[in-house]
N, C-alpha and C positions, 0 to 999 in steps of 0.2 A: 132378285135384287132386294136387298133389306132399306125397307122405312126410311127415314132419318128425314126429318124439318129440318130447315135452313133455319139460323136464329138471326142470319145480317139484315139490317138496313137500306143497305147499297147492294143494291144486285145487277148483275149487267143480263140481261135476256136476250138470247141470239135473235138476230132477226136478220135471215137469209137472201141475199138475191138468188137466183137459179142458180148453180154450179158451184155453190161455196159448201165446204167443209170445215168443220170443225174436230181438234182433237184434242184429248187429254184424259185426265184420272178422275176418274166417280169419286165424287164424296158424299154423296149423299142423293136423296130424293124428298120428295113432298107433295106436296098440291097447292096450287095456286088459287083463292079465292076468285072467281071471274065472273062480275055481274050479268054478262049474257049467255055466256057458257055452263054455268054454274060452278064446276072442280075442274079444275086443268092439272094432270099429273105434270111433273116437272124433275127433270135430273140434273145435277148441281157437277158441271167438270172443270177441273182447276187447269187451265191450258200451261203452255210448257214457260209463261210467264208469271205464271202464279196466282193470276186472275179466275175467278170463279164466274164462269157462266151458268147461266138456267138456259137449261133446252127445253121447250113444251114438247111433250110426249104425246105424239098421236097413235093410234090403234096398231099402227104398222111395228110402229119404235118401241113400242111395250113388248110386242109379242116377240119380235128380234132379242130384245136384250132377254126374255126367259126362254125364249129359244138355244140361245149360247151361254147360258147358265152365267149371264155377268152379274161380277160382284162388287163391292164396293172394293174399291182400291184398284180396279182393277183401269186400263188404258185402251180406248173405243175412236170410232174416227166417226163422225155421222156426217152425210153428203146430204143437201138439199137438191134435187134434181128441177125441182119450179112447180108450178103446178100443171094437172090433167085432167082432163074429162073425163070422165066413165061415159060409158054409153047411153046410162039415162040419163046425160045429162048434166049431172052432177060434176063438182068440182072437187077434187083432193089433192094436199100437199105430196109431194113424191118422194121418199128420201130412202136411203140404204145407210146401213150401218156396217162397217167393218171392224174386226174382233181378232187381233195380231193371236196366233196361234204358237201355244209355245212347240218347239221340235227338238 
């Protein structure tokens, strides 16, 4: 997925309960300045109202989206599943991304 800063103002940032999904068309990427995280990657999709959301991109969601070679322009569905333990303990967000296949 190619680069691209957001240059807006106003951004709307998904913020998930368990079981929601989001879809629409990539317009872009970037990184998000984050005082305790340090860089937050982030992907900009314009939903089927025309609204631009930022998605924060965790380890999973990076590697999905160059997994299925997505590009900008291109139209993605990502599902928030809630959070889970690992076994040490640990906590992680849980999410899947689906990638309409053309046929």
């Amino acid at each position: 997925m190619t680069e691209n800063l957001a240059t807006t103002n106003k951004m709307t940032y998904w913020q998930p309960s368990a079981g929601e999904k989001i879809s629409g068309i990539i317009q872009g990427s970037g990184a998000l300045n984050d005082l305790l995280y340090d860089e937050q990657k982030t992907m900009f999709l314009q939903d089927d109202g025309g609204a631009v959301i930022a998605v924060i991109l965790n380890r999973y969601l990076r590697h999905s989206l160059k997994q299925n070679n997505v590009a900008l322009g291109d139209f993605i569905t990502v599902i928030f599943h809630g959070k889970e333990q690992k076994n040490n303990g640990r906590f992680f967000n849980r999410y899947s991304l689906k990638v309409p296949q053309d046929g």
